[in-house]
C-alpha positions, 0 to 999 in steps of 0.5 A, spaced: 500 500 500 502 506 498 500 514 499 500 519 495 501 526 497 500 532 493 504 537 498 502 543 494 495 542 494 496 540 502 494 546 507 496 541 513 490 541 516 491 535 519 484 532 518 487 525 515 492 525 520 487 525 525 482 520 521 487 515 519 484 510 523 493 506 523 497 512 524 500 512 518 500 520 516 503 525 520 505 533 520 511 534 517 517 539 519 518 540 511 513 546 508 510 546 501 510 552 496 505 556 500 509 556 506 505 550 510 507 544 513 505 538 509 502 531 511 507 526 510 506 517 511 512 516 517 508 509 517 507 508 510 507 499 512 501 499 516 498 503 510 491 497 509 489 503 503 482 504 507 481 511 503 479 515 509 485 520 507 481 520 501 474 521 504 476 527 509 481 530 505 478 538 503 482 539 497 483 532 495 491 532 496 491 525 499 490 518 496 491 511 498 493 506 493 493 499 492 499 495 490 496 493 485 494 500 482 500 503 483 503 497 478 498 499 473 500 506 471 
């Protein structure tokens, strides 16, 4: 399982942080282009693609994917 982050469309609200129910995303010291701190994946090995980074993200800067989706493209 993998995420993927677009890091400057991400505002670091923390909303997937919160909502990611294997503590598999955190805020990152590392700032995008706008100057924010973006969401990066600290435990990208529990990752089970569950999509619930994707269902609260507000500007759809998150996905998780499938191994078997990632191979696809």
């Amino acid at each position: 399982m993998a995420v993927w982050i677009a890091e400057n469309i991400c505002k670091g609200c923390g909303i997937c942080v919160y909502r990611c129910p294997k503590g598999v995303l955190a805020i990152s010291a590392r700032r995008n282009t706008r100057g924010v701190n973006v969401i990066e994946a600290v435990n990208q090995e529990k990752c089970v693609a569950c999509g619930t980074c994707e269902i609260n993200c507000p500007d759809l800067a998150i996905c998780a994917i499938k191994e078997n989706e990632a191979d696809a493209s």
